[in-house]
C-alpha positions in Angstrom: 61.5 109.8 100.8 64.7 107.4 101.1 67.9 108.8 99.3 70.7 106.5 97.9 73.8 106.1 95.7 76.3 103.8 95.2 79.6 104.0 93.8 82.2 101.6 91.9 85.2 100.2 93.4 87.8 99.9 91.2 91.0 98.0 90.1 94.7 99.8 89.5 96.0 99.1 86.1 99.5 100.6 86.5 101.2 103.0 88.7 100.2 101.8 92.1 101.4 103.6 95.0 102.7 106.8 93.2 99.8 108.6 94.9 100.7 107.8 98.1 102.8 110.9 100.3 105.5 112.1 100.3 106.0 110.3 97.0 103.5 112.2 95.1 103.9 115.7 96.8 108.3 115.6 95.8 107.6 114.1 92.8 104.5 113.9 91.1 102.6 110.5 91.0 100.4 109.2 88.1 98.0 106.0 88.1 96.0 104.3 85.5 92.5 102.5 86.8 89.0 101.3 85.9 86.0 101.0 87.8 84.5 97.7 88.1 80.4 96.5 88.9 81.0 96.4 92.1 79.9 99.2 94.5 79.6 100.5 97.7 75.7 101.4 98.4 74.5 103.9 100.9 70.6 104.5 102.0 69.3 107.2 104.5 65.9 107.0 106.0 65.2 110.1 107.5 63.1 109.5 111.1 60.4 111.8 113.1 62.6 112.1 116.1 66.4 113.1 116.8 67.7 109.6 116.4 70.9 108.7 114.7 71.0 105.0 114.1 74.1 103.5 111.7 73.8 99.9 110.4 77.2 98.8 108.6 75.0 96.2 107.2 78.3 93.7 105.6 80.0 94.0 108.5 77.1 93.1 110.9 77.7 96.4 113.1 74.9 98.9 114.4 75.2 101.9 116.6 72.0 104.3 117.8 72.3 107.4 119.7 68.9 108.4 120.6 69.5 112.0 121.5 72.1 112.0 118.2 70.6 115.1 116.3 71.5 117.1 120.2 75.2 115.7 119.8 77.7 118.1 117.7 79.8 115.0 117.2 79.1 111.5 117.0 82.1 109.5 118.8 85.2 108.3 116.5 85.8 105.0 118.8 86.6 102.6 116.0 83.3 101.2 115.2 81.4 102.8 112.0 83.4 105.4 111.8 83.4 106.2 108.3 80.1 106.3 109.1 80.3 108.9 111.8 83.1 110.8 110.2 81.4 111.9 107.2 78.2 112.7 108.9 80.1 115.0 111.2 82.2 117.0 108.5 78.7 117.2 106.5 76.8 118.9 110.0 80.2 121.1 110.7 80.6 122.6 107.1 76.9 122.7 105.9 74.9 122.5 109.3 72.1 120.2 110.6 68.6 121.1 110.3 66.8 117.9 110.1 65.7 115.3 112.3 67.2 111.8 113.2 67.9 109.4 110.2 68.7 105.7 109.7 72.0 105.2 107.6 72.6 102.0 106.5 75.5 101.0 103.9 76.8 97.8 102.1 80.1 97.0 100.4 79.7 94.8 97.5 83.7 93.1 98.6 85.2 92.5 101.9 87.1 95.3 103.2 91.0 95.0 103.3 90.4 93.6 99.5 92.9 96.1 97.5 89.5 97.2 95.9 89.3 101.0 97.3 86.2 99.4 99.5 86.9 102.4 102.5 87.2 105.5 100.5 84.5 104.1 97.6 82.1 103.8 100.8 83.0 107.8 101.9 82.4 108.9 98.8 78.6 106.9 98.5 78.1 107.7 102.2 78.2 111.7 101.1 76.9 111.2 97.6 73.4 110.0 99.8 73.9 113.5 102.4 74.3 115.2 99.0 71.3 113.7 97.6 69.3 114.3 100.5 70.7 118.0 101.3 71.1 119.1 97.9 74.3 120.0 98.5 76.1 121.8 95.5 79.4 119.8 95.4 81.1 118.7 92.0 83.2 115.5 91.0 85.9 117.1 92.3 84.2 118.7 95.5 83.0 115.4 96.4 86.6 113.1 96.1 88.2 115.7 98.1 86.3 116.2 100.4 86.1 111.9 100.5 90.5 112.3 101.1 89.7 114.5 103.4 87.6 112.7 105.8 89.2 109.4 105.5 92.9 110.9 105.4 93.2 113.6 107.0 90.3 113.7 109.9 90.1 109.8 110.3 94.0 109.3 110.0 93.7 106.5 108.0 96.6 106.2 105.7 96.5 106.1 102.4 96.2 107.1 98.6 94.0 109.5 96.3 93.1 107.4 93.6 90.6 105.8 95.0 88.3 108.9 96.2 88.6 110.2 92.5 88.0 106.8 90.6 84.5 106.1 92.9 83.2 110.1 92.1 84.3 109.8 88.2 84.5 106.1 87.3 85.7 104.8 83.6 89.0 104.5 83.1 91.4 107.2 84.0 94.6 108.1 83.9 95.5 110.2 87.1 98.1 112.6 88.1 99.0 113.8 91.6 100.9 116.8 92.7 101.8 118.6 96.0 99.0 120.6 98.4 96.5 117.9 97.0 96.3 118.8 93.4 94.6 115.9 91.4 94.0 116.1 87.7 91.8 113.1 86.3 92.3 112.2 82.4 89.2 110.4 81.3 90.6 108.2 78.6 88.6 107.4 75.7 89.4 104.2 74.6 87.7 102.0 71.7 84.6 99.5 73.0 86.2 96.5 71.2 89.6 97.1 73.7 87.8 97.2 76.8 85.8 94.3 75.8 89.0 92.3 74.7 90.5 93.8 78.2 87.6 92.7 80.4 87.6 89.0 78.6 91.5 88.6 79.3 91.9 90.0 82.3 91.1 88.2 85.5 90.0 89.1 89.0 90.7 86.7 91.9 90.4 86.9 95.5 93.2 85.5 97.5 90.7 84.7 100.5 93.1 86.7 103.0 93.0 90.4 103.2 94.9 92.9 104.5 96.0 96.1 106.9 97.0 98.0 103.7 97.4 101.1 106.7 100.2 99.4 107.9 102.3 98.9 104.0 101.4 102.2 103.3 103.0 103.9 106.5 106.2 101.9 105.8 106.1 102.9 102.1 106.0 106.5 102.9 109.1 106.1 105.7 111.0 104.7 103.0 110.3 107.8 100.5 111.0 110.1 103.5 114.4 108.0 104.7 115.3 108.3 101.0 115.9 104.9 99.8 116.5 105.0 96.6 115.2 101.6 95.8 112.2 102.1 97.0 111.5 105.8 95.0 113.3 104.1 91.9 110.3 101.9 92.0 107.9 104.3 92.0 109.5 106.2 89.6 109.4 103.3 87.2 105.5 102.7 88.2 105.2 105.8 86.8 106.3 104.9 83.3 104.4 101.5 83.9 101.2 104.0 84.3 102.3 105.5 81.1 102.9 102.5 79.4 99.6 100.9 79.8 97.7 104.4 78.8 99.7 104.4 75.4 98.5 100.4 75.2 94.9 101.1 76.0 94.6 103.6 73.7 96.3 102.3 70.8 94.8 98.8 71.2 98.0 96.8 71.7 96.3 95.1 74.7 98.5 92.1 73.8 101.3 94.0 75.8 99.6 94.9 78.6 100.7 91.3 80.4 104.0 92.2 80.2 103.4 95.2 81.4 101.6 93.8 84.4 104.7 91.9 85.1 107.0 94.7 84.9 105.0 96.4 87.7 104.8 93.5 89.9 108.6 93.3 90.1 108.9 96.9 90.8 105.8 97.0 93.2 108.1 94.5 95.3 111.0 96.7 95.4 108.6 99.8 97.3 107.8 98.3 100.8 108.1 95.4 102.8 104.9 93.3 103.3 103.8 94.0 99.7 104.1 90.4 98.8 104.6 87.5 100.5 105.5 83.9 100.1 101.9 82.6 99.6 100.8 86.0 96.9 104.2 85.0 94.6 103.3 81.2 94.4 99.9 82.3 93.1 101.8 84.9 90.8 103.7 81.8 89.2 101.4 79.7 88.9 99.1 81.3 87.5 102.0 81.9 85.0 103.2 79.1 84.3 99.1 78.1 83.8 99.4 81.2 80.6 98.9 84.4 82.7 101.8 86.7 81.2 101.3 88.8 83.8 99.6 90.0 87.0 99.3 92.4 90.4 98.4 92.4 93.7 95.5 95.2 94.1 96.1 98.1 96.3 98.6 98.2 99.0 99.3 94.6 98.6 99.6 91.7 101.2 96.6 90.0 100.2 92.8 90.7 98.9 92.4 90.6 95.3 95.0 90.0 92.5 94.2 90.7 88.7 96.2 88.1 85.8 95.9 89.3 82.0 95.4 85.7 80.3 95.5 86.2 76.4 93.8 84.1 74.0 91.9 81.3 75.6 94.5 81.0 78.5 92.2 82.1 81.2 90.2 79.5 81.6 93.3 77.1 82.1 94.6 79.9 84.6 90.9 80.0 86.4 90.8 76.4 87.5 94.8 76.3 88.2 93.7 79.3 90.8 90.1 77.8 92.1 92.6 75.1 93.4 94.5 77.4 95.2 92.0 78.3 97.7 90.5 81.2 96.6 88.1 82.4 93.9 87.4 84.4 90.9 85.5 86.9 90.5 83.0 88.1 87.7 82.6 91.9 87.1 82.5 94.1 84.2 84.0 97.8 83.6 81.7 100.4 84.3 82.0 103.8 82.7 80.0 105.7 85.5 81.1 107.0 89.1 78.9 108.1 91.9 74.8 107.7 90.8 72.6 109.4 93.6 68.8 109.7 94.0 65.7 109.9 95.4 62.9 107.6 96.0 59.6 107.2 97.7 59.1 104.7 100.7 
């Protein structure tokens, strides 16, 4: 037997960044997202012997450690080590009784994308141990233990949202609280909405990406150094979050450009390095092409963007963009998370 999953990456809709700490733990932080058909996909093999062997298939990397069932702990040295760092929490808390394996995973967009590639890959990376180990872990088991193997293990800084959007996918409205309390609001919103959404709303990739690590850490000095311009924008990203639930649900998704562009300015205002000189001339042209509004996907810098074109705008917006050196990108809104299971060789 071979055991898979995969898992959706997903696009932020509104409230970026207000599940980030400190922010969220003094304050409370909510977000607004949708998962997209693009996933991260993980396959174990198991093996007859006690080899370990990790194939990062997208990113051309491959590790084997042919004694690796006799190791406790496979080495966190900066290559695979999402990889590594799941397996390890999986043998520590549940124990090891098999043999070796072959993991191999794939990431459907480049890392550093804004997309939630890094903690959507955690979460299919244990969805597959899960699957294989029957391991009884809930939506909720599974995202948190996702934070905390990327976050707090790894150190790699960061959000919530994107743990919880890969486990549940849909769309969801999220709040955060202090001591890592997360409560996901499935929205149910009409089929003809989401179609008018997905038709109007474009993705495009910048062609750069970025070390969203490094935005984030200065994002949360600035909430612990108190600047107040810098919380005031989040606290605003929170009503932006609100503002685009009440317009989802109600169907006025003619707002939701202007509501885009309200959460761009603000999303400036939280952290240096958000946007640049190159990400605002794409912002305005696309504008002035029809977009009425846009954002940078996850911590900024570069990656993807997303532009709400109404009417038949989009198409004058897509080739104003294809000019501009990157590309769009098809996809669709999926309305499930994390899919394991089982299959013979």
């Amino acid at each position: 037997m071979i055991y898979r999953s995969k898992a959706p990456l997903r696009i932020g809709l509104a409230g970026g960044g207000t599940d980030v700490s400190p922010y969220c733990d003094l304050y409370g932080g909510a977000i607004l997202n949708a998962t997209l058909s693009l996933y991260a996909h993980a396959t174990i093999e198991p093996l007859d012997d006690e080899t370990i062997m990790l194939h990062g298939v997208d990113r051309k990397e491959e590790q084997r450690f042919d004694d690796g069932v006799r190791l406790e702990r496979l080495p966190i040295d900066g290559k695979l080590d999402l990889l590594k760092g799941v397996y390890n929490r999986i043998r520590r808390e549940y124990g090891w009784k098999g043999k070796g394996f072959r993991l191999s995973t794939f990431v459907d967009a480049p890392a550093g994308s804004g997309l939630g590639t890094s903690s959507t890959l955690v979460v299919a990376i244990i969805g597959a141990f899960a699957e294989m180990l029957r391991l009884p872990l809930g939506e909720y088991d599974m995202a948190h233990l996702a934070y905390d193997i990327e976050r707090k293990e790894l150190k790699m800084a960061g959000g919530r949202q994107d743990q919880y959007a890969a486990t549940f996918g849909g769309v969801n409205y999220m709040e955060f609280y202090k001591d890592d309390k997360v409560i996901v609001n499935p929205l149910r919103i009409k089929q003809q909405y989401l179609f008018e959404l997905e038709n109007n709303l474009l993705l495009y990739y910048t062609a750069t990406s970025r070390e969203s690590a490094r935005i984030i850490e200065v994002q949360s000095r600035n909430v612990t150094d108190k600047k107040e311009r810098s919380i005031e924008a989040m606290h605003q990203l929170k009503v932006q979050a609100q503002l685009m639930k009440e317009a989802l649900l109600l169907g006025r998704i003619h707002e939701i450009g202007e509501i885009l562009d309200f959460g761009f300015r603000q999303k400036q205002q939280m952290a240096e390095g958000i946007s640049n000189a190159y990400i605002d001339d794409i912002y305005e042209q696309a504008k002035r092409a029809g977009a009425t509004g846009g954002k940078i996907s996850g911590a900024g810098g570069g990656g993807f963007m997303t532009f709400y074109c109404p009417g038949i705008s989009k198409y004058r917006v897509m080739e104003v963009l294809a000019s501009l050196g990157g590309h769009c990108q098809p996809y669709n809104f999926t309305g499930h998370g994390l899919t394991t299971w089982a299959a013979g060789v």
